[in-house]
N, C-alpha and C positions, 0 to 999 in steps of 0.2 A: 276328725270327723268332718265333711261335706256334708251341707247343705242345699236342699236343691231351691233354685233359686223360685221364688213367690212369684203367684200371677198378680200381675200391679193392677187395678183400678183406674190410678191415677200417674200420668206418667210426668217426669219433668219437662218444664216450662221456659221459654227464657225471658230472666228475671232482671235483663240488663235494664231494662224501663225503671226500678225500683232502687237503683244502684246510687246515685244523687239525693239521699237524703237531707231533710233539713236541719241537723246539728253537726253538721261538717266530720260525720262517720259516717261511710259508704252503708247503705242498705239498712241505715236507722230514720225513720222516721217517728216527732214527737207533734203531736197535738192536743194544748194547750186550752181547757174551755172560757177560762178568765173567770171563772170562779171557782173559791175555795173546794178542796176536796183531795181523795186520796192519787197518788202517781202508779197507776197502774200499767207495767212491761209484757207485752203476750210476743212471747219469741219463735221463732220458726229455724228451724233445720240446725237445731245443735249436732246434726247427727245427718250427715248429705245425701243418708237413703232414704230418711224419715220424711218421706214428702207431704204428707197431710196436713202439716202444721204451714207450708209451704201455700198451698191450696186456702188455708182458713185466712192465714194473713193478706195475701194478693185480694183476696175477695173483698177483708176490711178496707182496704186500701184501696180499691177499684169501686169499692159501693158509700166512698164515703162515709166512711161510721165515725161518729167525732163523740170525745164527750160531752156529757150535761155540766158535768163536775169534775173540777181535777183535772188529771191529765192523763195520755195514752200515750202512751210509746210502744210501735210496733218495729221489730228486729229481724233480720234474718242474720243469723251467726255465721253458721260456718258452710257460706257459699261457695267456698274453692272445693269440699269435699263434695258438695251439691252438684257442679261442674265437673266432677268428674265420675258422674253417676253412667254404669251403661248396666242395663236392664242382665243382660247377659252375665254379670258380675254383679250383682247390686250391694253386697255384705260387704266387696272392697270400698265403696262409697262412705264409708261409715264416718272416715275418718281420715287423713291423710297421713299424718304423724299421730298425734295424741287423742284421745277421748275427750274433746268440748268440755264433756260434761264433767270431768275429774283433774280441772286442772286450774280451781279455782281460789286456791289457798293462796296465802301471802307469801310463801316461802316459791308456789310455781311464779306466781303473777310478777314477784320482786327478782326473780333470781336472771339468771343471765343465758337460759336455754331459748334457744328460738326454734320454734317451728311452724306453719302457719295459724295452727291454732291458738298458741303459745301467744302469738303477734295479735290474733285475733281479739284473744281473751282480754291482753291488755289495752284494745281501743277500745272495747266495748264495757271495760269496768264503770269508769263513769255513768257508762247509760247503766247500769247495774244495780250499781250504788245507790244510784236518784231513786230507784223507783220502792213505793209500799210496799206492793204484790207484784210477784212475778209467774205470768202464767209461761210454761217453758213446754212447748208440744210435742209431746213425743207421739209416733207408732211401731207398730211390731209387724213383722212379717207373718206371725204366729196369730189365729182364729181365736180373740179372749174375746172379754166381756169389757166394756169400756173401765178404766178405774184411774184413781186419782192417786200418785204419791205426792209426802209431804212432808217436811218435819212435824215433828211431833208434836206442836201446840194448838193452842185451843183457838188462838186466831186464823189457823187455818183450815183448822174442821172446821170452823163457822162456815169461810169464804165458800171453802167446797161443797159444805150441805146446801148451803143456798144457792151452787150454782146448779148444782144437780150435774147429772147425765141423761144422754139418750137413754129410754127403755128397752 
C-alpha cells in the first residue's frame, strides 16, 4: 500500500548550527540551573520526517529557555535520517536502517549490529539514562487530535495531566 505523500507545514531546516553541543555528543545540549531539582530530556527527530519536535527544540534553543530547577537537556537523535528527508519521499526519512524508537533494549544497545541508528542510540544512552523524564516528540502525517503516550504509571499521568495539551 502507497501512501500519498502529506502537505508539510513546516519543512526542514539546517540544523548544522546545533551540531557542537556541550557534553561532547553532537546535537546534545544540557543546561544545568545549579539548583536541586528533576533532570528533564525533550528529544527531537527520533524519526527524520517527524519535524515538529525539530521546530519546538531549535525554538528552545534559539529563545534561550533555561531551567529554574534542575536540569534540561535538549536532543536531536536521529539527524542522519533528518538529512535525508526530501518532501517528495518523506515516509523514506523515517529511518535509515532501524526505528530510533525500537532499539532500546540492552540486548540491541550491547550487542554488536551497527547501523547508524544502532551507533546513534548508543552515544545518546548516557544522555538517556541521566535524565528523570523524558519528553520524546513525535508527529504524524495523519489529521489527529494532539495525545500523549506513555508507560503506564501514575508518575506519568501526573507529569502529562499537568502539562496539558493544545485545545
Amino acid at each position: 500500500m502507497s501512501q500519498n505523500p502529506p502537505v508539510f507545514e513546516v519543512l526542514p531546516r539546517d540544523l548544522s548550527a546545533y551540531r557542537q553541543g556541550n557534553v561532547g555528543i553532537d546535537y546534545v545540549h544540557r543546561f544545568e540551573s545549579g539548583q536541586p531539582g528533576p533532570h528533564v530530556l525533550i528529544n527531537a527527530l527520533t524519526h527524520g520526517n517527524e519535524i515538529c519536535g525539530m521546530v519546538a527544540a531549535t525554538h528552545l534553543l534559539d529563545s534561550g529557555v533555561r531551567p529554574r530547577i534542575g536540569t534540561l537537556t535538549i536532543s536531536f537523535a536521529n539527524v542522519a535520517a533528518y538529512e535525508s528527508f526530501d518532501k517528495s519521499r518523506p515516509f523514506e526519512s523515517r529511518q535509515l536502517v532501524h526505528n530510533l524508537n525500537r532499539i532500546w533494549s540492552a540486548t540491541e544497545l550491547d550487542g554488536t549490529a551497527e547501523s547508524p541508528e544502532l551507533l546513534r542510540a548508543r552515544a545518546l544512552r548516557p544522555v538517556v539514562a541521566a535524565a528523570d523524564h523524558i519528553l520524546d516528540i513525535h508527529s504524524t502525517s495523519q489529521d489527529v487530535e494532539p495525545f500523549w503516550v506513555y508507560p503506564a504509571y501514575q508518575r506519568n499521568a501526573d507529569v502529562a495531566l499537568a502539562i496539558g495539551r493544545p485545545p
